[in-house]
N, C-alpha and C positions, 0 to 999 in steps of 0.2 A: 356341473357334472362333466366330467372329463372324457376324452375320447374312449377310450379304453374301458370304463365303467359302461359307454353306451353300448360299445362294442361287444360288452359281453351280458347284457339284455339281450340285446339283438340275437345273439347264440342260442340264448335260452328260449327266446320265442321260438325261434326256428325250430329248435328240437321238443320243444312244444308241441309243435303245430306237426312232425312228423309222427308223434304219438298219438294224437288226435286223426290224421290221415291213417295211419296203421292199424288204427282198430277198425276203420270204414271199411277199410279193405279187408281185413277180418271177417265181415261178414259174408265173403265168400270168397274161394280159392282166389289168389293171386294170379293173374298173369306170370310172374315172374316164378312163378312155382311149378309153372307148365316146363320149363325149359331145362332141358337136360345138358347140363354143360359138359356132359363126357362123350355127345353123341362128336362122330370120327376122332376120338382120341386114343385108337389105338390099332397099332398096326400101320401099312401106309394106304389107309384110311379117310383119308379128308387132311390130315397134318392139320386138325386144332388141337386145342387143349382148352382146361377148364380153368385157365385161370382167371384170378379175380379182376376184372377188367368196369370200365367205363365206359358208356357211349361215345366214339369216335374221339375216343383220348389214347395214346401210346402209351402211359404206364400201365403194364398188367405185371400181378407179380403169381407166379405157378412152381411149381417143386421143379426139380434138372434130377429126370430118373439117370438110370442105371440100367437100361440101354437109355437113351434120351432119344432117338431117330429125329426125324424132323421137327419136333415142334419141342425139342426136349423133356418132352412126357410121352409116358409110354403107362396107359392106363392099369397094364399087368401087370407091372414093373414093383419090386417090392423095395429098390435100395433108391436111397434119397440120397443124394450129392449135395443139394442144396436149393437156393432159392433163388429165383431171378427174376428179371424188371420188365422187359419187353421182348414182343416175339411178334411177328407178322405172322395173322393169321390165318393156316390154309393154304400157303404159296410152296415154291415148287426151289427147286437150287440147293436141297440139304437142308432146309432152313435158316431160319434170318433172326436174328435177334439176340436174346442172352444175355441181357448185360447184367453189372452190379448183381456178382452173386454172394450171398449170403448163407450162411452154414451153424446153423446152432451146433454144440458138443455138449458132452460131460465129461469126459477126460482129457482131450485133445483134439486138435481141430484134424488128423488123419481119419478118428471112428468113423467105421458105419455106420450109416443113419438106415432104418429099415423101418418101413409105413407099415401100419397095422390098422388104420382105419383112415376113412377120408368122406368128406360133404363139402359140396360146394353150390352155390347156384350165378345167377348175376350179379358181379359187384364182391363175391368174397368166396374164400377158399380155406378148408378146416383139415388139419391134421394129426393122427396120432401115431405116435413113433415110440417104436423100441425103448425101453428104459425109464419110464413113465415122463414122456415131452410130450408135450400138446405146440402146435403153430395154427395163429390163425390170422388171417390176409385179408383186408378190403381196401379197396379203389374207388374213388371217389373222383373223376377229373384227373387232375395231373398230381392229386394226394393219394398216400398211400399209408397204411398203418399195418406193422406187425405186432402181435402179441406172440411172446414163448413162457412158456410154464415149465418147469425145471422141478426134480427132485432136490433139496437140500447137496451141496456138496460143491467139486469142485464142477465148473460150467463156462460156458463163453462163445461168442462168435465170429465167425472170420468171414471180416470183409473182403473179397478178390475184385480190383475194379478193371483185371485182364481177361476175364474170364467172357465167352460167347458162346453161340453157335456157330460150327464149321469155322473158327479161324479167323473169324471176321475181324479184330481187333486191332485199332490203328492206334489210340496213346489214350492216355488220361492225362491230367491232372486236377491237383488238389491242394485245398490245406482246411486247418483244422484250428476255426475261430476259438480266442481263450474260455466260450462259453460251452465248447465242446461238439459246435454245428460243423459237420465236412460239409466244404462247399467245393464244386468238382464241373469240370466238366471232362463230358467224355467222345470220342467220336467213335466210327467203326465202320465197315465195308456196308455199303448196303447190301438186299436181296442178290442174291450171285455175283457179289462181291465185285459190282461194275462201279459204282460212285461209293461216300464216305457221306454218311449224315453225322447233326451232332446231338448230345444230351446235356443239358445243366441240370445239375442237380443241387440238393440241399438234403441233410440227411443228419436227424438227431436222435443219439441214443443214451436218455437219462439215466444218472444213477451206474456210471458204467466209465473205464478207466482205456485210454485207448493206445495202442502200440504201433506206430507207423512202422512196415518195414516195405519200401518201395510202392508198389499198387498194391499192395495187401494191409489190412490194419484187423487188428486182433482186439477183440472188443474184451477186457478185463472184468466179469462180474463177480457180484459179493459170492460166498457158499452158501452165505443164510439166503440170499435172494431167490426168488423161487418164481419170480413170474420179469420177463423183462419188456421192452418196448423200445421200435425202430419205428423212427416215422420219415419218409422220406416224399419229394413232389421233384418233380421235371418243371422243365420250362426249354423252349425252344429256342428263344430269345436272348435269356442270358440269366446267370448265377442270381443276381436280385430279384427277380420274377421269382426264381426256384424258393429264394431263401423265404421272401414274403408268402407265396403259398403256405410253406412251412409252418412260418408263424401264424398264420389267419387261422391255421388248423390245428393249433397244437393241443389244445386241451380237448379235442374231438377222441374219444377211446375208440377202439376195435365195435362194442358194439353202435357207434354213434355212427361212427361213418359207415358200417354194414347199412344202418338203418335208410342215411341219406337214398347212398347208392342204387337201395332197391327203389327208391319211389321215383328215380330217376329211369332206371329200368323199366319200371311200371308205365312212364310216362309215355317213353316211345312204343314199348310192346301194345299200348294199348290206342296207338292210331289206325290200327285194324284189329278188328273185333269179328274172330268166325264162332259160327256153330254148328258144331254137327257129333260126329265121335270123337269122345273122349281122348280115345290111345292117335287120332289123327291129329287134335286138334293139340297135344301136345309137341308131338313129332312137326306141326307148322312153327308155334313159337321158339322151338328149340332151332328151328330154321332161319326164322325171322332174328332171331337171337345176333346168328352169324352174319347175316348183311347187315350188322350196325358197330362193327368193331373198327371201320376205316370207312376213308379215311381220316387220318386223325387234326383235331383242332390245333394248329399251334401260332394261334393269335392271343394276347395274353386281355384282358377284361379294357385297356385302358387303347386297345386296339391297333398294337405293335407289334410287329410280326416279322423275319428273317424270312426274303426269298430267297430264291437257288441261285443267284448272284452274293448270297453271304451275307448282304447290310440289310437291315434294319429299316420297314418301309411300316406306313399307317393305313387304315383303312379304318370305315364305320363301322364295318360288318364285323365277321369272322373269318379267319382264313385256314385252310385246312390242306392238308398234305399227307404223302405217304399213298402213293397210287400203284392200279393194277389195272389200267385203264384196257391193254390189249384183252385179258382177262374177264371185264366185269363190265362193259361199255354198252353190251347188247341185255344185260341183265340188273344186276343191283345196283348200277348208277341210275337206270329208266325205275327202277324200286325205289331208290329215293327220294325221287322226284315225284312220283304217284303215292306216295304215305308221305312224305313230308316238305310240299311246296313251299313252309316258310324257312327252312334251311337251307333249301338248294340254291337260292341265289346266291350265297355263298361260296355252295361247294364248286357250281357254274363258275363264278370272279374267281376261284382259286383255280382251277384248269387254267383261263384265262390269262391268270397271272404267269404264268409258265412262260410263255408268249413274249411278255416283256422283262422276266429276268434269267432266262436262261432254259430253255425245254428242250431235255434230249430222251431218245427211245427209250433209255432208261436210267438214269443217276447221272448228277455230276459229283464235284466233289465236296460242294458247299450244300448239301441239301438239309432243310430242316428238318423233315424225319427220315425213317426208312421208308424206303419206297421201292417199287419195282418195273413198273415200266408205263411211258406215256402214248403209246400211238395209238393210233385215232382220236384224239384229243380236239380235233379239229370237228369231226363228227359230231364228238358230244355237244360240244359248243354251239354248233348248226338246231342239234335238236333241243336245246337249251334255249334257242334262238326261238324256236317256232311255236315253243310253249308259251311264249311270253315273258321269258324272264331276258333281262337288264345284260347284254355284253357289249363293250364299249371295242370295237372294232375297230375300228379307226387308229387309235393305240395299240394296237400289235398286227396291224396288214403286212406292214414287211417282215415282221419276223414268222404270219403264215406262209408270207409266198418262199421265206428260206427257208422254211422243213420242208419242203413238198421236194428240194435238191437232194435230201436225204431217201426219197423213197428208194426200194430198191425193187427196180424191174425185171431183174436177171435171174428169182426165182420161181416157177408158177405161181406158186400159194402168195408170194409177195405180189406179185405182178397185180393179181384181182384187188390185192385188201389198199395196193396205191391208187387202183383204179376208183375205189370205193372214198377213197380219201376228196379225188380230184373231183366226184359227182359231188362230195361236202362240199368243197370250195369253190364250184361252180354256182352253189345256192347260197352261198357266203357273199357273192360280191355281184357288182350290179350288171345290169343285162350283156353293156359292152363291153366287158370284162369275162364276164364266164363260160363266155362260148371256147375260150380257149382250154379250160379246165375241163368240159362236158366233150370234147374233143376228145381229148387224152384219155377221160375216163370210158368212152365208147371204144376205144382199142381193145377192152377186153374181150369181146369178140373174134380177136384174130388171133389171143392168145391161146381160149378158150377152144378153140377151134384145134388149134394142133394138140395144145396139151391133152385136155379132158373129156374131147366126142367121144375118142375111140377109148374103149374097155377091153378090149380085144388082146391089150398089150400087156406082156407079162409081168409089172411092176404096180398095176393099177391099184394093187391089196397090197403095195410095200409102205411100211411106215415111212416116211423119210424119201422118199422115192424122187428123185429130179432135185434132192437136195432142198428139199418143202423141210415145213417146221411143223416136227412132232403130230405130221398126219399123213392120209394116203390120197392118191388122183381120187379118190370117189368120195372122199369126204370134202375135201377142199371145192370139187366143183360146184358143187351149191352157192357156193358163197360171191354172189353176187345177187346183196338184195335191194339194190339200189334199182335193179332193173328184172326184174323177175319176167314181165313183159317177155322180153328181146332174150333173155335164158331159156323160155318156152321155146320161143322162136328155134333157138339155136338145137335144141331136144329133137324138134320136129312135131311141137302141138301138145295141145290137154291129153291127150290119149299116151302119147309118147311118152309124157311127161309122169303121168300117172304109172304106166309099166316102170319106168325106171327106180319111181321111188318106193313102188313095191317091190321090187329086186334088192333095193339096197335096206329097206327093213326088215321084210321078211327072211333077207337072207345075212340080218347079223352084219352089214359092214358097216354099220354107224357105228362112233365111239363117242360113250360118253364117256371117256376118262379125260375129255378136257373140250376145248372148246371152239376146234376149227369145225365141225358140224351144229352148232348147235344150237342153230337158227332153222335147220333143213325138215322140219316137221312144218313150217309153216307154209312152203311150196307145194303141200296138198290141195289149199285155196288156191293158186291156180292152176290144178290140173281138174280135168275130168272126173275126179273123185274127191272135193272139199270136203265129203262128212268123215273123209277118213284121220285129217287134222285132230277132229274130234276125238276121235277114239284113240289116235295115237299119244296125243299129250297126257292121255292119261292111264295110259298102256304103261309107258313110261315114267311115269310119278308114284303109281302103285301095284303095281303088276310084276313079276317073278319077268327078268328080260336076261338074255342070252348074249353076253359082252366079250367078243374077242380080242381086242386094240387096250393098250396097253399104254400106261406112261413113260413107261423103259426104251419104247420107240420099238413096240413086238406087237406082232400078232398073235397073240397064244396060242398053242397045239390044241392046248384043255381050254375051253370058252368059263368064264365068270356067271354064274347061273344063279341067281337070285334078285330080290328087289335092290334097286338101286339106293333108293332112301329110306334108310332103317334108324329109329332109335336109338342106338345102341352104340357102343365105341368101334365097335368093327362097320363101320355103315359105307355106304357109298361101293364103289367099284372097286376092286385092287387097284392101287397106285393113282386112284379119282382124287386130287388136290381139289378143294374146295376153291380155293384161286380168289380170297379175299372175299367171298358170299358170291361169287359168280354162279356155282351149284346153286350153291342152299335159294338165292334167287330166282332160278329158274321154276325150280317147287311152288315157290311163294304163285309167280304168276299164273299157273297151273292150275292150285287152288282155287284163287279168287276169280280162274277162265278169264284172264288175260295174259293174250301174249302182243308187243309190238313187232310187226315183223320188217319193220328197218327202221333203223335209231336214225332220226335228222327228218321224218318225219313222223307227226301226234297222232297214230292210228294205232288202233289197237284190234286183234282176230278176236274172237268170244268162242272159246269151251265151254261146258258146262262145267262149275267150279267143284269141288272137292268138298263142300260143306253148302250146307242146306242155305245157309244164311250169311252174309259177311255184311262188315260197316265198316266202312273208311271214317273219321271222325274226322272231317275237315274244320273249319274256322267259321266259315256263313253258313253253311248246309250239307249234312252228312250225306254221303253218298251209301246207298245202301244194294248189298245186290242180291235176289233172291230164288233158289230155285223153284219153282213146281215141277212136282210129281217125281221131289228126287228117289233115285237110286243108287244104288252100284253100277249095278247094268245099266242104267240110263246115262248111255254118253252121248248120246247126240240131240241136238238141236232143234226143237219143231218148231217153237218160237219167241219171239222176243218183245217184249214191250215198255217202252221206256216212258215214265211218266206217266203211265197207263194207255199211251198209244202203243200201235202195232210198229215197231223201229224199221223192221222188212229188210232186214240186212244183217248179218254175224261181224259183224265191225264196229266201232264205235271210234269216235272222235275224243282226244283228250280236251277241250275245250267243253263238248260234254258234259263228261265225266267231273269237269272242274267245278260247275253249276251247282254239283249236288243233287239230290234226288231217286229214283227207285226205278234200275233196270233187273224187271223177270226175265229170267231164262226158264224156258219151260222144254224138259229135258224128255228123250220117247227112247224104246228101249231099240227103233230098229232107223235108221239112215234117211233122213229125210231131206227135201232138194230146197229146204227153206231159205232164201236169201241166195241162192246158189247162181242165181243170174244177174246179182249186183255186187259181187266181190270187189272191194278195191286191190287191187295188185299195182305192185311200181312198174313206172316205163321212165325210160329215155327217149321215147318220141318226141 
């Protein structure tokens, strides 16, 4: 029996055994059926979209509306321009992505294309257009497959390989094997067009006559043909990874790989398992959904992989790329890591790697996906450190101690998050060593001091004020959680501390449209009022809130008056970027009442979560977490029991939580001082 013959047994189990999986799951709604791929896709909303995408893989392919805004769909939008390959999901810059766009016709490749119907969920994307055309889209990995359905007649489609979002596009090239496979690669500007990543591709379309005219190719199909097919796979690494995906998948149809996709989907949505309401418990996985689209894998199976140095390095593992780390550091990277500890050692070695082939604040020009920005990557790594997981240190100490020359100190809001940096590398390196680092980062203090005491001063509510990034003096001051301690201090005590952050909630100058505050709910555990932690995280996750601050770098006249996290395409804040699952992350932890409130170290606050029930489905022992005596109105804390002892504390340890096992939250409708006298809080003493 020959290779080939085994190989295609082997297909046939597999899709076997996904028929036999698919009717299990049959017997009751799917996870994946919970998730709404159009929530923030319309308006400037969140900036996702519903395309057909993969667990932390780069090909997603989605329609390019007419308007397209940032994510090039625009869920109200009724003219289709055409079809495209990748997009970063959620980020800010106009948008990022676009490539390899694709355009079916029936008379010429200028018609209108106009949507008349559309379904999508994870893994595939369906639609119907004007003239009687049907397109339908699934992603699988770095595979991809289209189906078009055609009335009888004249027909065809046009491949554009110049085609982006915002302008992004630096060259292609290609050619077009005798058996009719385009092999190509492609590059293009990253996220705000600072560095240039690259794409290989492979891309067959049978049964079909092809017309090169520069980066455009015109695909020639029969009149009798009436249904056609594109199959296309990336590859990070290089043209024969693309081509071999290609081939390993080829005889995979639209609905085979829809099929895979979703059990793949299935697999990650269902490492946490909540219960409670219906219409919440949808609006979580459609959350959950967006913290798993980056970043993306691009190490190929036989564990070859391009760093941001350009060449071609090995690893056991996987390696993964395509970062938001300024964005997502304090939220869906610590998400990762608490739903999926057997991945993260990777995703930890891939930050890592940075270190040793080249890491800049955001893109160079060899980067192997799109990406948008690295700082605090030193942090993550710290807190990656303390979990337990594997970084080889020693291999990139000089290239931590030469980013810390790039901090920049000469802005306020820069000044704390260097400072913040220099407390990671202080706990990065050994005793005689990091007194110099813990030094530096105790400077924030005098920064502190002049910049952000006084409120008094009339810029303290300006966006942008002293030349800060995309925030104001009252949201940025919070942000030193490395030492919450020695912040008090600076306030002038629990008491102090406590009026101040009821001035700055109750009176509307938090912003959540992005994410220089938005760790600052959890400096209620150290003030005079901890229960208030409580009720605010969740004030915030489902409660009608009054939002002034703006992504445009405004204060609005008119305040933003509604819930923040909605179901729906209009969801989120005006001008709220989801920032690669940073939001949707925040929810997640909300939910299941945890939040960590400094990344670098394994601690975690406890709310009362958002569903009666939640399971982490770990490896040795699921972790389960449970409330009594839920409510709505019950947001606060009377007490906790972990294992069926009494824990006597609103904290919990990740090392804990890694065990597995059954921590009660037992939830009271009015402010109780439970645990109130053993807070962990950070110091610098």
């Amino acid at each position: 029996m020959n290779f080939s013959t085994l190989k295609e047994i082997f297909t046939k189990l597999f899709l076997c055994s996904i028929c036999i999986l698919s009717f299990g799951y049959s017997q009751a709604q799917q996870l994946t059926e919970k998730v709404n791929v159009f929530l923030g896709s319309s308006g400037d909303h969140g900036q996702l979209s519903p395309a057909a995408s993969s667990p932390f893989h780069q090909l997603s392919i989605a329609p390019q509306t007419y308007p397209n805004l940032h994510m090039g769909y625009e869920h109200y939008a009724k003219e289709i321009l055409g079809f495209t390959h990748n997009r970063f999901e959620g980020v800010g810059c106009q948008g990022s992505g676009g490539l390899i766009f694709v355009k079916p016709y029936l008379t010429n490749p200028e018609e209108k294309l106009v949507k008349e119907t559309e379904i999508a969920g994870p893994g595939f994307y369906e639609i119907g257009l004007r003239g009687n055309m049907q397109a339908k889209f699934a992603v699988d990995g770095n595979f991809g497959t289209h189906e078009y359905f055609f009335p009888k007649g004249k027909k065809g489609l046009l491949i554009d390989f110049e085609h982006s979002f915002n302008r992004a596009f630096v060259s292609n090239e290609y050619e077009i094997s005798p058996d009719g496979i385009i092999l190509g690669k492609i590059r293009s500007k990253t996220t705000c067009h600072v560095g240039v990543y690259t794409i290989y591709y492979a891309i067959s379309i049978p049964n079909a006559e092809l017309k090169k005219s520069g980066n455009r190719i015109e695909v020639i199909l029969s009149e009798n043909q009436e249904k056609a097919e594109l199959k296309i796979a990336f590859s990070s690494v290089d043209k024969s990874y693309a081509l071999a995906t290609l081939t390993e998948n080829s005889k995979l149809d639209y609905a085979q790989v829809k099929s895979k996709s979703t059990l793949i989907w299935e697999n990650f949505l269902s490492h946490i398992v909540v219960k409670g309401d219906p219409e919440r418990e949808n609006l979580f996985y459609s959350l959950l959904y967006r913290t798993l689209q980056s970043p993306y894998q691009t190490s190929e199976p036989d564990g070859n992989y391009r760093g941001t140095d350009g060449q071609i390095h090995q690893t056991k593992g996987k390696r993964y790329h395509g970062w938001a780390i300024w964005d997502n550091y304090k939220t869906q990277l610590p998400l990762l890591e608490l739903a999926y500890p057997s991945l993260y050692q990777d995703v930890a070695s891939s930050i890592s790697d940075l270190y040793k082939y080249g890491k800049y604040d955001f893109a160079g020009q060899n980067e192997p996906a799109n990406s948008v920005r690295t700082e605090h990557a030193a942090v993550v790594l710290l807190d990656a450190k303390k979990k337990g997981y594997d970084i080889d240190f020693k291999s990139i100490r000089d290239s931590l101690i030469r980013d810390t020359a790039r901090f920049d100190w000469a802005k306020p809001d820069k000044y704390l998050e260097a400072a913040y940096d220099m407390w990671a590398m202080g706990n990065l390196f050994p005793a005689g060593e990091s007194e110099n680092y813990f030094s530096k980062s105790k400077t924030y203090a005098s920064i502190w001091n002049k910049e952000f005491k006084d409120l008094t001063r009339s810029d303290v509510d300006r966006m942008s004020a002293r030349n800060m990034y995309q925030g104001t003096i009252r949201q940025y001051r919070w942000n030193v959680p490395f030492d919450m301690e020695g912040l008090r201090n600076l306030i002038g005590g629990k008491d102090a501390l406590s009026e101040q952050l009821d001035e700055f909630f109750d009176k509307q100058y938090f912003n959540r449209a992005n994410e220089p505050d938005i760790q600052s709910p959890v400096l209620y555990y150290a003030s005079s009022k901890p229960w208030r932690y409580q009720s605010l995280v969740q004030e915030l996750a489902v409660d009608t809130v009054i939002q002034y601050y703006f992504n445009d770098n405004s204060r609005g006249i008119g305040p933003h008056i509604d819930r923040i996290y909605k179901n729906e395409p209009k969801a989120f804040v005006r001008t709220m970027d989801d920032d690669a699952g940073a939001m949707s992350a925040w929810f997640i932890f909300t939910s299941i009442g945890l939040h960590q409130p400094l990344i670098g170290e394994p601690i975690y606050y406890l709310n009362v979560p958002l569903f009666e029930e939640i399971t982490f489905q770990y490896e040795k022992k699921p972790l389960h977490i449970v409330v009594k005596n839920f409510d709505a109105q019950h947001r606060y804390i009377k007490s906790v029991k972990w294992n069926g002892k009494d824990l006597g504390r609103v904290w919990v340890k990740r090392e804990e939580l890694a065990k597995g096992g059954e921590l009660i939250i037992e939830a009271s409708p009015q402010p109780t001082d439970y645990g109130a006298d053993s807070i962990w809080i950070s110091s610098m003493k």
